[in-house]
N, C-alpha and C positions, 0 to 999 in steps of 0.2 A: 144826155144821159142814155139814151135809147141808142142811138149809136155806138157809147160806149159799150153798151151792154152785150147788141148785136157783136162787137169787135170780139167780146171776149169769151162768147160761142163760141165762135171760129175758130180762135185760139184751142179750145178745151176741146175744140171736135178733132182737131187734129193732132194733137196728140196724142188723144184715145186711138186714133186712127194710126198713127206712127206704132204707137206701142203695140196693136195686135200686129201690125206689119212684123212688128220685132220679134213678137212670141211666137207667130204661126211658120209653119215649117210645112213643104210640098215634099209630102210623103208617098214611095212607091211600094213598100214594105212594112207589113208588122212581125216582126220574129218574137216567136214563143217557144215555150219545152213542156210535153207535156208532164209535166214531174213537180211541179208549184208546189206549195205548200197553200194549205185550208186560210190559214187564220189571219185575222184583220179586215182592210178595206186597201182599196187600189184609192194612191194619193196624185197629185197632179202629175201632169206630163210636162218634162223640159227637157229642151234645145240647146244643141251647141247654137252660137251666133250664126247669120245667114252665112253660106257661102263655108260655114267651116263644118268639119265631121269628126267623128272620134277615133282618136291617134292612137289612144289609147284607155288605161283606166287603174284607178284606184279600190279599194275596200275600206271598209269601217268594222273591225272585228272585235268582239269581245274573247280575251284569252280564257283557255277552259278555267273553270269555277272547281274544279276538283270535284270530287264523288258526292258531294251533299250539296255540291252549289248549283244555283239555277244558270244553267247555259242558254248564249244564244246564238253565238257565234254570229252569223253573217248581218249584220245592222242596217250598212247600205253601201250604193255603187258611185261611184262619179266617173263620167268620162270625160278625158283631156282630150280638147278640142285642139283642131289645128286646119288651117286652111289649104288645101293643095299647093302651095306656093310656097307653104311653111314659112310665110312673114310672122304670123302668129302661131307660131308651135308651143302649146302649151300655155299662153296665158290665160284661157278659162278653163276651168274645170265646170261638170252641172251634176246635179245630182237631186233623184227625186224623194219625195218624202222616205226618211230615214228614224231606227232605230234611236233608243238613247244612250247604248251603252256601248263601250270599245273606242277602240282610238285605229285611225287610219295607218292603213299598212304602208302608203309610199307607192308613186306610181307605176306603172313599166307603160312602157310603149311601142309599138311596132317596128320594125329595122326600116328603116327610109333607104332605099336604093339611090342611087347616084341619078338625076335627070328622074324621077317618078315618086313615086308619095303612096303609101299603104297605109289602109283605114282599118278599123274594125267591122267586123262581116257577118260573124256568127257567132253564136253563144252554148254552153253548156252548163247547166246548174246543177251544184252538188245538193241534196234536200233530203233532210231524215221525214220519213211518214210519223204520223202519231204513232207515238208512244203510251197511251192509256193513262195509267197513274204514274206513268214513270215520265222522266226531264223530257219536254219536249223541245226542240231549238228549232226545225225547219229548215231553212237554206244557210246553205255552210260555206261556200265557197262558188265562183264563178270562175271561166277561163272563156278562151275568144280566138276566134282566127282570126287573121289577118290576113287582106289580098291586096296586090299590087295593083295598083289601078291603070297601067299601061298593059299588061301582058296576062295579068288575072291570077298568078299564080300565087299559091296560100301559102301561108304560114301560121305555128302556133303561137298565143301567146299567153301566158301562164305565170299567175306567181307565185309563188314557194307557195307549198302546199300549207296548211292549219292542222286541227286538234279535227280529225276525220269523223263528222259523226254522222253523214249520209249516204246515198249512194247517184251516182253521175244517171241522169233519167235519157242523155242519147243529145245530139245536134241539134239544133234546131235549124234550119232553113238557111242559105243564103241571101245576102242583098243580092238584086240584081244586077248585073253585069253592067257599069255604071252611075253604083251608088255605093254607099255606104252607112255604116250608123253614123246616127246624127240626136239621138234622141231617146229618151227613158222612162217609163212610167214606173213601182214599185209597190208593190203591196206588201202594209208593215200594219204588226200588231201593236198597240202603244202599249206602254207600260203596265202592266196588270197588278201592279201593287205586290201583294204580298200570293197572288196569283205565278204561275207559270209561265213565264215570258219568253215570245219566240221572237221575233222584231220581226227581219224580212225574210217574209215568206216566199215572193216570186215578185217577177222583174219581165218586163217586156219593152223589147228595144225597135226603135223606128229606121227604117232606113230611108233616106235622101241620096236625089239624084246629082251626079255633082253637075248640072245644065238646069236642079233646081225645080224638075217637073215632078208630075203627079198630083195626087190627093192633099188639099191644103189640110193641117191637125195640128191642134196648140190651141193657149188661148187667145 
């Protein structure tokens, strides 16, 4: 009995063991915008799978509510993962704590050059400031560059604009030369009942190295 028992520590230790291995991510980059929105709380951080980064990405939007309706527009983010090798192009998506309203706009992803593979890099966040008594929504929209990871050179990438109800707060920072996003954390208001509902507020993306160094971060 007691060796069984010992066996099945072992077992449970290692798996607990495998699974952070799985969640944690060696991070060389946190990118922000100073331009967030206030409200909520900042909900978990998650990882494309090891070894892959984001290709690209999706939205969660609620369409505008008309002139008496409560707007929130921006919900949440997901990025499509893909591995430098593009064996796996696209089959995960990840996304962190999210809004509850809107439906997903549909992905785009970065133009893959012939022989090299382009990730996402950079971020800008559309976000309306408080509005006082009047419709508050906060982040409205995101867009992202894209760099080539043989020769560095960027591109934008952008999806069809929405219902505009912020203003763009500026770039945020590059990965470093050598990485790219791999990872997301989101701060989202939940549901406020019969309250004012913003959903997400701001978004901070992690960049990884693709050789996998840096600052370990996840759970």
């Amino acid at each position: 009995m007691l060796l069984r028992y010992f066996a099945y520590v072992v077992s449970l230790t290692l798996i607990l063991t495998c699974n952070a291995q799985t969640d944690a991510r060696r991070v060389t980059e946190t990118l922000r915008v100073a331009n967030g929105g206030q409200y909520g709380s900042w909900t978990t951080d998650e990882f494309c799978p090891p070894h892959q980064f984001a290709v690209g990405y999706d939205m969660k939007i609620e369409p505008y509510q008309g002139i008496t309706g409560d707007d929130t527009t921006l919900n949440a983010i997901a990025l499509v993962c893909s591995d430098i090798e593009r064996q796996h192009f696209g089959e995960k998506a990840v996304t962190s704590g999210q809004g509850p309203f809107g439906d997903w706009k549909g992905r785009v992803t970065c133009n893959q050059p012939i022989g090299s593979a382009a990730f996402l890099s950079a971020f800008d966040l559309e976000v309306e400031g408080p509005q006082g008594r009047l419709d508050d929504t906060a982040a409205g929209w995101v867009k992202f560059k894209c760099t080539q990871m043989d020769d560095g050179s960027v591109q934008d990438l952008v999806k069809d604009p929405g219902h505009n109800t912020g203003s763009w707060g500026g770039w945020s920072s590059f990965c470093p030369r050598g990485s790219a996003i791999c990872g997301l954390q989101t701060r989202i208001e939940p549901n406020q009942g019969n309250g004012d509902d913003t959903a997400l507020n701001d978004v901070i993306f992690y960049c990884c190295a693709l050789d996998e160094g840096g600052s370990v971060v996840g759970k």
